[in-house]
FILUM-707936 format. One record per residue (C-alpha): y negated, x negated, z; residue in three letters. Coordinates in steps of 0.02 Angstrom, whole numbers, padded with zeros to 5 digits, always signed. Each point is the difference from the previous one (the first is absolute). Example, Ala and Ser with C-alpha at 12.3 -4.5 7.8 and 13.67 -1.06 7.14 Angstrom:
+00225-00615+00390ALA;-00172-00069-00033SER;
END
This chain:
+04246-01770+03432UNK;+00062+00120-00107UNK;-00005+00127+00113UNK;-00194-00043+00020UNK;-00007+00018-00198UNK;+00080+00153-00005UNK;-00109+00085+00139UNK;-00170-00057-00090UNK;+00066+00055-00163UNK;+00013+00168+00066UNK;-00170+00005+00086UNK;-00058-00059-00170UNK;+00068+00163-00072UNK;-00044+00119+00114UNK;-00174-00066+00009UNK;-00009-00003-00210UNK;+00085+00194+00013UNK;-00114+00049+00150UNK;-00161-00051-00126UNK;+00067+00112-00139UNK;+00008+00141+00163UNK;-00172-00015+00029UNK;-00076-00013-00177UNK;+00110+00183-00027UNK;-00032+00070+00169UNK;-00145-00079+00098UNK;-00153+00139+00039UNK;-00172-00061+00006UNK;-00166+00039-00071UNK;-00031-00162-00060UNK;+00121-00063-00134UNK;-00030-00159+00020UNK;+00054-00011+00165UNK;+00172+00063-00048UNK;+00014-00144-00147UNK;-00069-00119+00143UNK;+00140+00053+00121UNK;+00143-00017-00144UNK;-00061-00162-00040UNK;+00020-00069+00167UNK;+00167+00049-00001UNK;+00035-00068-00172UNK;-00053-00167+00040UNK;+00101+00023+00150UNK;+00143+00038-00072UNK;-00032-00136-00126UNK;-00004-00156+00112UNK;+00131+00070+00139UNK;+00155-00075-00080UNK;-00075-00143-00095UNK;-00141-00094+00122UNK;+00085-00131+00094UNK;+00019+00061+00199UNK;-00079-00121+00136UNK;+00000-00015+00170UNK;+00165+00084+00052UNK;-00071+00194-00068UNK;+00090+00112-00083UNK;-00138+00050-00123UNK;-00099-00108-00098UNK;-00175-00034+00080UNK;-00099+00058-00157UNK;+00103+00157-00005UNK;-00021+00058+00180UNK;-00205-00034-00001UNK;+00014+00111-00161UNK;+00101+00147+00085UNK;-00120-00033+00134UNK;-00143+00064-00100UNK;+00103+00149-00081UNK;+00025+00061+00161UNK;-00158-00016+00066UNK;-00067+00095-00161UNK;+00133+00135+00052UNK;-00064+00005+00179UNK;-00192-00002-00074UNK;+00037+00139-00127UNK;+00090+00163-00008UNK;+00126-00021-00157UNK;+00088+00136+00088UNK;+00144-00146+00017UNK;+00037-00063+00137UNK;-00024-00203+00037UNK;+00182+00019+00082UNK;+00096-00012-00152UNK;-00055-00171-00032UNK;+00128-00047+00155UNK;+00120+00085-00119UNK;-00039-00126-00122UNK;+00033-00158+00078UNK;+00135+00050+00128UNK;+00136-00091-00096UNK;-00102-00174+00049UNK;-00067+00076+00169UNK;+00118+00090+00067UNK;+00008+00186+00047UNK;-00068+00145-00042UNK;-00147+00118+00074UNK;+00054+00143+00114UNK;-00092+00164+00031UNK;+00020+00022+00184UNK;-00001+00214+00024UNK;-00171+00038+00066UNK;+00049+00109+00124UNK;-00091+00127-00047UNK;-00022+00162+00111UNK;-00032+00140-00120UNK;+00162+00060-00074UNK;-00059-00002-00164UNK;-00082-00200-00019UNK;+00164-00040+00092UNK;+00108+00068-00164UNK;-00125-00067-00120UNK;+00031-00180+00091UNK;+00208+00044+00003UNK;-00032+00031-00193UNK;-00082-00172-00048UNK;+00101-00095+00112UNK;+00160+00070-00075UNK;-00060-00021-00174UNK;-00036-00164+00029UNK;+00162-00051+00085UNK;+00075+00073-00158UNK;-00057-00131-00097UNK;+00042-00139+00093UNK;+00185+00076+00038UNK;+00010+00034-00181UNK;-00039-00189-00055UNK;-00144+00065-00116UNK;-00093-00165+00012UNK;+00162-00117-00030UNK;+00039+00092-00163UNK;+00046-00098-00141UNK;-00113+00078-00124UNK;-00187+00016+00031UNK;-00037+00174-00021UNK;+00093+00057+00176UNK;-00095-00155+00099UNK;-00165+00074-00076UNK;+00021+00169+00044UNK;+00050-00059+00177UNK;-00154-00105+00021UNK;-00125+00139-00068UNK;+00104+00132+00106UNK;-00001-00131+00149UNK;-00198-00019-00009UNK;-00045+00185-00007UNK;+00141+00044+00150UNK;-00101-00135+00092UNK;-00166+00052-00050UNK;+00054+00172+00067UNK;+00054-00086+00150UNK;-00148-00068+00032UNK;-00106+00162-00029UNK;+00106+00105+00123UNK;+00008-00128+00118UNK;-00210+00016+00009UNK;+00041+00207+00028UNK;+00138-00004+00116UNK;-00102-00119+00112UNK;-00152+00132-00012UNK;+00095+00141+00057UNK;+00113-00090+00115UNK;-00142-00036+00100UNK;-00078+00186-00005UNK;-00030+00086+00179UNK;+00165+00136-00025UNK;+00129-00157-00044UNK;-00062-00120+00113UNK;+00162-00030+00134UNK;+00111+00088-00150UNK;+00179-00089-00041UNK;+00004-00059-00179UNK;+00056+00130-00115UNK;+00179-00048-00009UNK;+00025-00077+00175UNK;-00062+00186+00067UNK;+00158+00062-00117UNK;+00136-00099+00051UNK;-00070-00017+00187UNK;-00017+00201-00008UNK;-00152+00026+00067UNK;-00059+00097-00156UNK;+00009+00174+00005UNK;+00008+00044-00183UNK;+00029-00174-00061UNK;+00138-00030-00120UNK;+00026-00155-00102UNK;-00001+00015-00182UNK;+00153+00001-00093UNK;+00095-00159-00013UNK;-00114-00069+00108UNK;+00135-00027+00160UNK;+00178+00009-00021UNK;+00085+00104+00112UNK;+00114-00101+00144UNK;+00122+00148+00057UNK;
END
């Protein structure tokens, strides 16, 4: 029980936090549509820890229909944030975190540009950003966390456009061409394998 306690008392942070994140770094041309979106997660936050839990979940009811409708406002609008950080939020009730699967992307340079976020983000969950004890690390994780996915999300759009152009159709992912060698002129980038011999 305590356990259960503990884990909604974090969500309840992280979603009060991730509000503060988007009234400071949300984009949109509407303003009202940023204090909308911070709201949601305020009340969120708000009745996570305190709203009695039925029916064997691990969030309150209320709570979940109210991230519900914060992400769907993310999916809906671009607050150049992306809706994944909300499974930041509750994963101390839900369990696990998002991952960012590489993209496999052909050209060499999309292929660092995905190495880059996904080894930026693994950083921060490594680094225990989002269990820190005070809150200004676990908001600068969650802001950093929604813009790495955001990026994600974007280059995920261009790697599938040029994976699928005429000259790279049959092509090995980037990487995969490197360390099966059949890349002439292919190197990784630095740090990106660790040498074996």
């Amino acid at each position: 029980m305590s356990d259960k306690t503990s884990a909604t008392e974090t969500v309840a942070r992280r979603l009060d936090l991730l509000s503060a994140v988007v009234s400071s770094s949300a984009q949109h041309p509407q303003p009202s549509q940023i204090d909308r979106l911070s709201e949601l997660l305020l009340i969120a936050g708000a009745t996570a820890a305190v709203t009695p839990i039925e029916d064997g979940r691990l969030l309150p009811a209320f709570t979940l229909d109210v991230l519900q409708e914060a992400r769907d406002l993310m999916e809906a609008e671009d607050f150049r944030l992306s809706a994944t950080v909300l499974d930041y939020a509750v994963a101390p009730a839900l369990g696990g975190v998002p991952d960012m699967k590489p993209l496999n992307a052909i050209a060499e340079q999309l292929a660092r540009q995905d190495l880059d976020l996904q080894a930026r983000r693994r950083a921060l969950i490594e680094h225990g950003h989002l269990d820190a004890e005070s809150d200004a690390p676990v908001s600068a994780a969650l802001g950093a966390l929604a813009i790495l996915h955001y990026k994600y999300e974007r280059l995920a759009a261009v790697v599938t456009a040029d994976n699928a152009r005429p000259s790279n159709r049959g092509k090995a992912p980037y990487y995969l061409a490197v360390l099966q060698g059949d890349a002439e002129n292919r190197r990784p980038p630095q740090s990106c394998w660790t040498a074996t011999s």
